[in-house]
Every structure is written in structure tokens, then in C-alpha cells.
C-alpha positions as a Markdown table, in Angstrom:
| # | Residue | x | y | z |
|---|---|---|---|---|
| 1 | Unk | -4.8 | -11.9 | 25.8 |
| 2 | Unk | -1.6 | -11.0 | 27.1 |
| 3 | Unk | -1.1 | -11.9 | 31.1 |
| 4 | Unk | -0.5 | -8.6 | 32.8 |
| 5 | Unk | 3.3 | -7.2 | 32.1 |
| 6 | Unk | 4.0 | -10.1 | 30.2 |
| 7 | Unk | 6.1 | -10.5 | 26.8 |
| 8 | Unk | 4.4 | -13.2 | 25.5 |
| 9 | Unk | 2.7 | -12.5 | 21.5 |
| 10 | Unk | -0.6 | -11.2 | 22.5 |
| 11 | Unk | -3.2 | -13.1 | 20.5 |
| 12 | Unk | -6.2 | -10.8 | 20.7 |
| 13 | Unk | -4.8 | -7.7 | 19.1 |
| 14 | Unk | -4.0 | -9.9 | 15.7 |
| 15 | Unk | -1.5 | -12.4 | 16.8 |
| 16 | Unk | 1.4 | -9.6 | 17.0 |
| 17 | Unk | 3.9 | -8.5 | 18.4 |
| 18 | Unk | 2.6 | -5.1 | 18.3 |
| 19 | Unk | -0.5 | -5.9 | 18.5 |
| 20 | Unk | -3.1 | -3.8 | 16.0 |
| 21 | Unk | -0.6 | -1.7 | 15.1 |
| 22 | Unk | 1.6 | -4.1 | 13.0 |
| 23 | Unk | -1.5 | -4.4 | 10.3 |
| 24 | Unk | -1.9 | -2.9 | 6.7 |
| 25 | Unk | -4.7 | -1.2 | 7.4 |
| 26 | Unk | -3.5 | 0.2 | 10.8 |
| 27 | Unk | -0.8 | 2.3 | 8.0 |
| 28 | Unk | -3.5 | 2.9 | 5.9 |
| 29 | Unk | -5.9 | 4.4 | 7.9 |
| 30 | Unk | -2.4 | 6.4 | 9.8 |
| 31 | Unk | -1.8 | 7.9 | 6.3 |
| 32 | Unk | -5.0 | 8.6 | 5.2 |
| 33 | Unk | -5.5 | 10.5 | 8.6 |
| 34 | Unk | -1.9 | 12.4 | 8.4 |
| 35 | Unk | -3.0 | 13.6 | 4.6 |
| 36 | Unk | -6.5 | 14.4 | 5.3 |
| 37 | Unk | -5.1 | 16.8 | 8.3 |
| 38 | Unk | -2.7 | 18.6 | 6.5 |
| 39 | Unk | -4.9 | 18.8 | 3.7 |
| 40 | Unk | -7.6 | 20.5 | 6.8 |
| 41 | Unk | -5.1 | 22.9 | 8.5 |
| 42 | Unk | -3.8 | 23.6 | 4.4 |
| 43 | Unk | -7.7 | 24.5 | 3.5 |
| 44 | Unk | -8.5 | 26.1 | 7.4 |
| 45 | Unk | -5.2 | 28.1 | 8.1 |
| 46 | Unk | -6.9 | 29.5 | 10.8 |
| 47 | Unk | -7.3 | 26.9 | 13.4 |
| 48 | Unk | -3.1 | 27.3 | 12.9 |
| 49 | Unk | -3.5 | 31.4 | 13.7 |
| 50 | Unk | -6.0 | 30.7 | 16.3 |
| 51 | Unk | -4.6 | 28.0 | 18.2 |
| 52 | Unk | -1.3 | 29.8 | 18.3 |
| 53 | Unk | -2.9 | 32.5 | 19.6 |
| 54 | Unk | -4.1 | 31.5 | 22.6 |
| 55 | Unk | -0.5 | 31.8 | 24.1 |
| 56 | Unk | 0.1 | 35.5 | 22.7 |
| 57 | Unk | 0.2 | 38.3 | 24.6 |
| 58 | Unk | 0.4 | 41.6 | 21.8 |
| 59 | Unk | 1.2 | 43.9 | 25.2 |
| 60 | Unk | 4.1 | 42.1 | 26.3 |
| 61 | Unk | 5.5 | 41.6 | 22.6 |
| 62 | Unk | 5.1 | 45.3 | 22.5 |
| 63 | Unk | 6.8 | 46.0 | 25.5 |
| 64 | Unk | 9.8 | 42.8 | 24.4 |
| 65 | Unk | 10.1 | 43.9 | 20.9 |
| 66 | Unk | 13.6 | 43.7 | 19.6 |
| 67 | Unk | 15.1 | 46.8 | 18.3 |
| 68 | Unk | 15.4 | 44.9 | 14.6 |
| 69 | Unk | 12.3 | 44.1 | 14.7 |
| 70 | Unk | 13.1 | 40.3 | 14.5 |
| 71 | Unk | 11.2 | 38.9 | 17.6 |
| 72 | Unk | 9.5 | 39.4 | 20.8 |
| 73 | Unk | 9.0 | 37.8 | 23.7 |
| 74 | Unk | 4.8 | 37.4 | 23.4 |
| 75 | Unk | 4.2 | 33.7 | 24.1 |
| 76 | Unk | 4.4 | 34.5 | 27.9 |
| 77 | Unk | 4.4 | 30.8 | 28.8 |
| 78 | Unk | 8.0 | 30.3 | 27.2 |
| 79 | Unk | 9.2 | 32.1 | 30.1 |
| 80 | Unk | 7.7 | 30.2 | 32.8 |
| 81 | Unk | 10.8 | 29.1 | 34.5 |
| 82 | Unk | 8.6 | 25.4 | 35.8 |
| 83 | Unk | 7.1 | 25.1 | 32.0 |
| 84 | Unk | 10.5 | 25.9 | 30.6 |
| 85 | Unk | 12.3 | 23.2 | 33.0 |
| 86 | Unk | 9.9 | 21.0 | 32.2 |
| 87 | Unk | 10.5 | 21.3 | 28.4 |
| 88 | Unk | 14.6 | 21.1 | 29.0 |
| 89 | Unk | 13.7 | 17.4 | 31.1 |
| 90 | Unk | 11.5 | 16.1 | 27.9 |
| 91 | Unk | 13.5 | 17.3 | 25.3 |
| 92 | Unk | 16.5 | 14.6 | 25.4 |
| 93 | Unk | 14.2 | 11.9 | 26.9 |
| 94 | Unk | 13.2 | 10.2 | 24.2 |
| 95 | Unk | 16.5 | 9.9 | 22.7 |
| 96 | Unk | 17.7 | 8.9 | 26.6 |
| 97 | Unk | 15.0 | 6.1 | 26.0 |
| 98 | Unk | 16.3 | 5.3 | 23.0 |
| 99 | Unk | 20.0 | 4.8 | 24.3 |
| 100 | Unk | 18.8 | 2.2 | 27.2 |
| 101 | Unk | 16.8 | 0.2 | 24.5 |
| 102 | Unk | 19.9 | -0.2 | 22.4 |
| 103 | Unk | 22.2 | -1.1 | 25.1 |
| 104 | Unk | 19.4 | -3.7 | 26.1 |
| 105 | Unk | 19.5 | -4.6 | 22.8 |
| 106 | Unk | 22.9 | -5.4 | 22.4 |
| 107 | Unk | 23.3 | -6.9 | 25.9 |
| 108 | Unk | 20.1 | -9.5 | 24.6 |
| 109 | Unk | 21.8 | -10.2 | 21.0 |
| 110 | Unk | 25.2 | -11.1 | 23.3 |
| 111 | Unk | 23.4 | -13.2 | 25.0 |
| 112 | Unk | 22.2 | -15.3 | 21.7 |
| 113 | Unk | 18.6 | -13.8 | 21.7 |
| 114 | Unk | 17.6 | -13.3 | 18.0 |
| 115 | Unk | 15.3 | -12.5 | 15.7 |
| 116 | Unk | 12.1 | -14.8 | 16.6 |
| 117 | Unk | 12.4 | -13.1 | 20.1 |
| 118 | Unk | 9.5 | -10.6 | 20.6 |
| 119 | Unk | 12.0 | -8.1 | 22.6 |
| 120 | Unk | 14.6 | -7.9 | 20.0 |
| 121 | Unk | 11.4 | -7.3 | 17.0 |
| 122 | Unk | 9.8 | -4.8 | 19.6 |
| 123 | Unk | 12.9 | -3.1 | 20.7 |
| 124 | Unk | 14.6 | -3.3 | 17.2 |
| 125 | Unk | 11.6 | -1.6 | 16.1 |
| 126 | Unk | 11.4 | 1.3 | 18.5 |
| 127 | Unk | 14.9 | 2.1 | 17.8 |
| 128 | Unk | 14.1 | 2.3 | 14.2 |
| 129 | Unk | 11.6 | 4.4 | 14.6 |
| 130 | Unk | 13.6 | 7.1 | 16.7 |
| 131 | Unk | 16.1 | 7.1 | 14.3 |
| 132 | Unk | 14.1 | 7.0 | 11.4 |
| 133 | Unk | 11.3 | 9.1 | 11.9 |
| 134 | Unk | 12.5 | 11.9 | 14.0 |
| 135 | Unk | 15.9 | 11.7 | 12.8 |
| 136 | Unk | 15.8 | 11.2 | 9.2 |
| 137 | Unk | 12.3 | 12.3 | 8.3 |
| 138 | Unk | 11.3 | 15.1 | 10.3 |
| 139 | Unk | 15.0 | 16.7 | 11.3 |
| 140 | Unk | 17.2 | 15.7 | 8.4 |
| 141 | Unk | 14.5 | 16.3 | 5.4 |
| 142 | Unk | 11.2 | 18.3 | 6.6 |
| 143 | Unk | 12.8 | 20.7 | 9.2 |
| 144 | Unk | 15.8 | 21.3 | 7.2 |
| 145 | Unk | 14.6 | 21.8 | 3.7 |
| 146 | Unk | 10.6 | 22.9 | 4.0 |
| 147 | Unk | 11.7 | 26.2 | 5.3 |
| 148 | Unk | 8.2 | 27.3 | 7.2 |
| 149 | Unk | 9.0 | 30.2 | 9.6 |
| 150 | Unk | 8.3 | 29.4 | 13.7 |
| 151 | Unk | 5.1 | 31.0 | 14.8 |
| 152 | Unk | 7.8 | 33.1 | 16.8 |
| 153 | Unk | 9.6 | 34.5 | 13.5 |
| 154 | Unk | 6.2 | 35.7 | 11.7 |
| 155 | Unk | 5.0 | 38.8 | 11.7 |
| 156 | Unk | 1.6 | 38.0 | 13.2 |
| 157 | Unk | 3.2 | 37.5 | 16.4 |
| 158 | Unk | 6.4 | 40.1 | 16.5 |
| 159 | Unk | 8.6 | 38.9 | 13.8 |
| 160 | Unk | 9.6 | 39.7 | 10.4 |
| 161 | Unk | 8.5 | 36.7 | 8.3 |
| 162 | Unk | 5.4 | 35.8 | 6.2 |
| 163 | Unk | 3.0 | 33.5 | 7.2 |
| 164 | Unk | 3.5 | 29.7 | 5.1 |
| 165 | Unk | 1.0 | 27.5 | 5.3 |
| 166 | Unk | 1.4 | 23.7 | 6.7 |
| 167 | Unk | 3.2 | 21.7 | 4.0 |
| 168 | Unk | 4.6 | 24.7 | 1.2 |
| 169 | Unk | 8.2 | 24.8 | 0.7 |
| 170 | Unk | 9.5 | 28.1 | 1.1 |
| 171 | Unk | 12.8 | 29.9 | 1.3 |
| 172 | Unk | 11.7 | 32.3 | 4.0 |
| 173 | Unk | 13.1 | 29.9 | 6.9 |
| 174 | Unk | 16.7 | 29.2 | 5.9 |
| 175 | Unk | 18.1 | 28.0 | 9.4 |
| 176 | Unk | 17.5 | 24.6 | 8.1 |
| 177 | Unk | 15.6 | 23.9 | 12.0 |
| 178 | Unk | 12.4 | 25.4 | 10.6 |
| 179 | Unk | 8.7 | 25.0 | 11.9 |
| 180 | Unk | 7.3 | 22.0 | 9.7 |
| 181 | Unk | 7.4 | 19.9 | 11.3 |
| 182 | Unk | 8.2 | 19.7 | 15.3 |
| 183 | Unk | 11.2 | 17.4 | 16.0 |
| 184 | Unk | 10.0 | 17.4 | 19.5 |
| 185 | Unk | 6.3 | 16.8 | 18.7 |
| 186 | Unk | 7.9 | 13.8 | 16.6 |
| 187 | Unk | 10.1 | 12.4 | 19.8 |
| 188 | Unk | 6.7 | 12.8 | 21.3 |
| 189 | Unk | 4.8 | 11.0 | 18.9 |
| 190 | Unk | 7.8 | 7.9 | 19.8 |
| 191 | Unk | 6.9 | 8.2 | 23.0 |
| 192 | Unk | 3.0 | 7.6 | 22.6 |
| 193 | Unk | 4.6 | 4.6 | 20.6 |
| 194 | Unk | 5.8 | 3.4 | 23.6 |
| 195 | Unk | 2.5 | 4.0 | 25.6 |
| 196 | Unk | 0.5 | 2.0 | 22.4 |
| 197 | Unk | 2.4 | -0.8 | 23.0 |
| 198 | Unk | 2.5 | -0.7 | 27.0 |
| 199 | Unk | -1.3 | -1.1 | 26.5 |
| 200 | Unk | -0.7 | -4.0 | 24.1 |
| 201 | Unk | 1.3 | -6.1 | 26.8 |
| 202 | Unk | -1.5 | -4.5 | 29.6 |
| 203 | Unk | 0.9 | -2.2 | 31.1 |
| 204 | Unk | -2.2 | 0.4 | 30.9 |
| 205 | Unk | -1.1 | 2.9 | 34.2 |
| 206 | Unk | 2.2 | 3.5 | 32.2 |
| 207 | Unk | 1.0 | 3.5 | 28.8 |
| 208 | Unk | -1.3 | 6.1 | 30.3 |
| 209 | Unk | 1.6 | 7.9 | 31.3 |
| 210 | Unk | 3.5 | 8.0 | 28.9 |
| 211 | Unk | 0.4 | 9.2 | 26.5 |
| 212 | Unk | 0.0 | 12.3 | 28.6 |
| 213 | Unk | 3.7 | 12.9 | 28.7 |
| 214 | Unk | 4.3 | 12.8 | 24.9 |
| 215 | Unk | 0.9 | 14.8 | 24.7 |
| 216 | Unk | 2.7 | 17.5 | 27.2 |
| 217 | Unk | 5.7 | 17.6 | 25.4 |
| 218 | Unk | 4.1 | 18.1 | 22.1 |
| 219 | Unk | 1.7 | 20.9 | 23.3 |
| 220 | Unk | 4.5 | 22.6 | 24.7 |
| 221 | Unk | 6.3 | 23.7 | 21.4 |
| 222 | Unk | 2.7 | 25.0 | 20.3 |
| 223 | Unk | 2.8 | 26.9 | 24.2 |
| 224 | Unk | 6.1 | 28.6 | 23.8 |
| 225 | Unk | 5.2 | 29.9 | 19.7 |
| 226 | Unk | 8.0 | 27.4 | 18.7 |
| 227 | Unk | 5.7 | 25.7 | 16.6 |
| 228 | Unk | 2.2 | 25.5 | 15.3 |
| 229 | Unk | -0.6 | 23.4 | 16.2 |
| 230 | Unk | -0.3 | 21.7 | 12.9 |
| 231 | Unk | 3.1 | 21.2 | 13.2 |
| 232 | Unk | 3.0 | 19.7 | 16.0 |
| 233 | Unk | 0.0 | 17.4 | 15.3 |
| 234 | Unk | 1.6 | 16.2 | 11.8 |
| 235 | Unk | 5.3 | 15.4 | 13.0 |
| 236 | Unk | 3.2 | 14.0 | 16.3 |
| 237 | Unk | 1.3 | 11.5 | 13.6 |
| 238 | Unk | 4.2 | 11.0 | 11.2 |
| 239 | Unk | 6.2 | 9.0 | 13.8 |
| 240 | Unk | 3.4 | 6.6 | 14.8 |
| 241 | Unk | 3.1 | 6.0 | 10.9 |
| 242 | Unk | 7.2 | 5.1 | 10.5 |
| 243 | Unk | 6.3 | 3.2 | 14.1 |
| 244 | Unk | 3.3 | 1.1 | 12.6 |
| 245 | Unk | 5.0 | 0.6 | 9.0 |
| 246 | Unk | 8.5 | -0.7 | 11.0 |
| 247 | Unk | 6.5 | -2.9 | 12.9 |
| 248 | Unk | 4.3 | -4.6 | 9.8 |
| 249 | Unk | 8.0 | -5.3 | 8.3 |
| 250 | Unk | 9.3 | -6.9 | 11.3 |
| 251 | Unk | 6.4 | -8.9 | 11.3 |
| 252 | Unk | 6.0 | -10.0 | 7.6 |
| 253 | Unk | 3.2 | -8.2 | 6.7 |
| 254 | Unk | 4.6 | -5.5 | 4.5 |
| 255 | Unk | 5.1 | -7.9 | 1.4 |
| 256 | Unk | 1.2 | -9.5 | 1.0 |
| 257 | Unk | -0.1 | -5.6 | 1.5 |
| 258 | Unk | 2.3 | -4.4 | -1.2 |
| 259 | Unk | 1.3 | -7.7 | -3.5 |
| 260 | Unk | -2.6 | -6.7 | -2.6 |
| 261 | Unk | -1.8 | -3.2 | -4.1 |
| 262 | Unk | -0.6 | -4.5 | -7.3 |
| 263 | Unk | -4.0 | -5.9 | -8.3 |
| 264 | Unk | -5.9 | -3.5 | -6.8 |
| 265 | Unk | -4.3 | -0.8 | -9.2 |
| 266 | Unk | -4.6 | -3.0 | -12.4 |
| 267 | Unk | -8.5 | -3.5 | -11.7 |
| 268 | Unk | -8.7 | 0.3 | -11.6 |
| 269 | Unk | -7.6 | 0.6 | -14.4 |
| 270 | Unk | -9.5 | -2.0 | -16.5 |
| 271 | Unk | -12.5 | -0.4 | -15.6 |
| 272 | Unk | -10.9 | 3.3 | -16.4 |
């Protein structure tokens, strides 16, 4: 075990770094959860409608409605002035985070710190991850070229667009910051990073801070009609899977699971 707040290589979580969540089957099981949900909220499009729902008001759309007919202003909470400041605190944080990691990081690499040190893997890693998975991933590719219309934008809550199911390219959305899938549910999802590896180095009052934070900041897109619940879950996921596969690299583990595969495939097929 890790002694409490340390950065020594926990050996109980499988002699990592990152504990559990550097291992093969840590991504596997990640990725077989983040497909079987979209494939659930793809086959039950409903738990998207209902969910969203919940934070409707049809009165006050009716009473908001835009003269164009593109909007309203039904998801009442958006316009909570505390839930709203709360939103504009979270929204940069992550990247915030981000920026105070790097600068540590460079300020450790000056000072002849390298690779074999756990901080530069971890913090290499979590910097990775933010750029990678909420950056590349989910803003540069999903959000700008999946084209699902916001919750907001549809015209089961005010708008003018069609609903699209979690995953289907469309052409409906082409503001290239579409719905699928939440940038801010993925910053989120970096942030439960950070709480998953707090508990990995024993840190457990934070890392249960931080869990409820990312948690709040996720939920709140749903809240607001910004996103939908599956949105939010999926982009949510989708970091923690770039998190877990980053952290299996840095830690030599990617290799043997990729040489595991190779076999694997060929034996499937002998007996096809």
C-alpha cells in the first residue's frame, strides 16, 4: 500500500503507477462498457427524452418562445443565476488544472527529473489525456463533425431540429459544437481521473471531491438542455478510457496486450 499522500508506486493496486487503472483489462472492460451504453441509449432512446425532460418546463418555453421559432428558454434551471455561476467556475477548471500540471511539469524536467519518476509518468499522463481526449477526440472530431442537435435546438423542447439518436452522423447540427458528445462532460470525466488516482495514492477526502465535482459539472449540461444524458455519460466515459489507455503506455503494458491480441484472433479463426 501506498503510505497516506505519498508518491511512492503503490504495490497493491498492480504495482503501478496508476494503480488498476494502467491494466489491459481495466481498457477492456472501459470500452466494452462505453459501446454497450451507447448501444443501450441507441436501442432505449427514451431514457435520452426522459432524462432530459426532467428539466423542461413546456409553460415557460411557451411563454420564451422565440419569434423564429428557433428556441426557448424551457430548461428553467439554465437560468438559475447560482447554477449558472457555478457552471462558468467549472467550465475552464480543468483546463486551469491542466496548465498548473504542465508548468510543474516543466519546472520537474528542469530540475533533471525524468522519465522513471512516477510524477513526470502521472502528470505526463494527465496532460495527455486533457489534450487528447477532450481536445482532439471529443471537441476536434465528435462535436465538430457528428452534427447531433442540443436537446435545446430540437423540437421536443422548443426548437426546430429533429431528434438524432446517440452516435448517427447527421447534417442537422452544422455549428461544428454539436451535442455528441459533451466537451464539458469530457473535462469532467478528466477530472474523475484525477479523483481515481487521488484514491490510488490514499488521498480519499479529495478524490471524493473531486468525484462529485466532475459528477456536478457533467450533470449540469444535461440540467441546462445543453446536452443529453447520453451525451454526457459517453464523453464522461470516453476520457477515462484515453486516461486508462495513456496510462498502460506509460507503463509498458500496451505492447504484451496488443501481442496477446494477435493470437487470440488467429485461434478464432482456426476454429471458424
Amino acid at each position: 500500500m501506498a503510505t497516506e499522500g505519498s508518491f511512492a508506486r503503490p504495490g497493491s493496486s498492480g504495482n503501478s503507477a496508476f494503480g488498476v487503472w494502467a491494466s489491459p483489462s481495466a481498457i477492456l472492460a472501459l470500452s466494452a462498457l462505453w459501446i454497450v451504453l451507447l448501444f443501450l441509449f441507441r436501442l432505449f432512446d427514451q431514457w435520452d427524452f426522459g432524462f432530459s425532460g426532467l428539466f423542461f418546463d413546456p409553460g415557460r418555453c411557451a411563454a420564451t418562445a422565440r419569434a423564429d421559432g428557433h428556441g426557448c428558454s424551457g430548461f428553467t434551471l439554465a437560468s438559475w443565476p447560482v447554477l449558472y455561476g457555478i457552471r462558468e467556475f467549472l467550465h475552464p477548471f480543468p483546463v486551469q488544472l491542466g496548465i498548473v500540471l504542465l508548468v510543474m511539469l516543466v519546472v520537474e524536467l528542469t530540475m533533471g527529473k525524468r522519465w522513471a519518476n512516477t510524477g513526470i509518468r502521472v502528470k505526463t499522463v494527465l496532460i495527455g489525456t486533457l489534450i487528447l481526449g477532450p481536445g482532439l477526440i471529443v471537441n476536434g472530431i465528435l462535436k465538430a463533425f457528428w452534427g447531433r442537435p442540443r436537446p435545446w435546438m430540437t423540437g421536443d423542447y422548443g426548437g426546430w431540429l429533429p431528434f438524432v439518436e446517440a452516435g448517427t452522423i447527421s447534417g442537422y447540427c452544422d455549428t461544428g459544437n454539436c451535442s455528441f458528445v459533451s466537451g464539458e462532460a469530457a473535462s469532467a470525466g478528466w477530472l474523475m481521473c484525477l479523483a481515481l488516482l487521488l484514491a490510488v495514492y490514499g488521498y480519499r477526502g479529495l478524490a471524493w471531491l473531486f468525484g462529485i465535482v466532475a459528477v456536478a459539472m457533467a450533470g449540469l449540461r444535461v440540467a441546462f438542455g445543453a446536452h443529453y444524458l447520453s451525451d454526457a455519460v459517453l464523453g464522461f466515459l470516453l476520457t477515462i478510457i484515453v486516461f486508462a489507455v495513456l496510462a498502460a503506455a506509460a507503463e509498458g503494458r500496451l505492447a504484451p496486450m496488443f501481442a496477446r491480441i494477435g493470437p487470440a484472433i488467429d485461434a478464432l479463426r482456426r476454429r471458424g
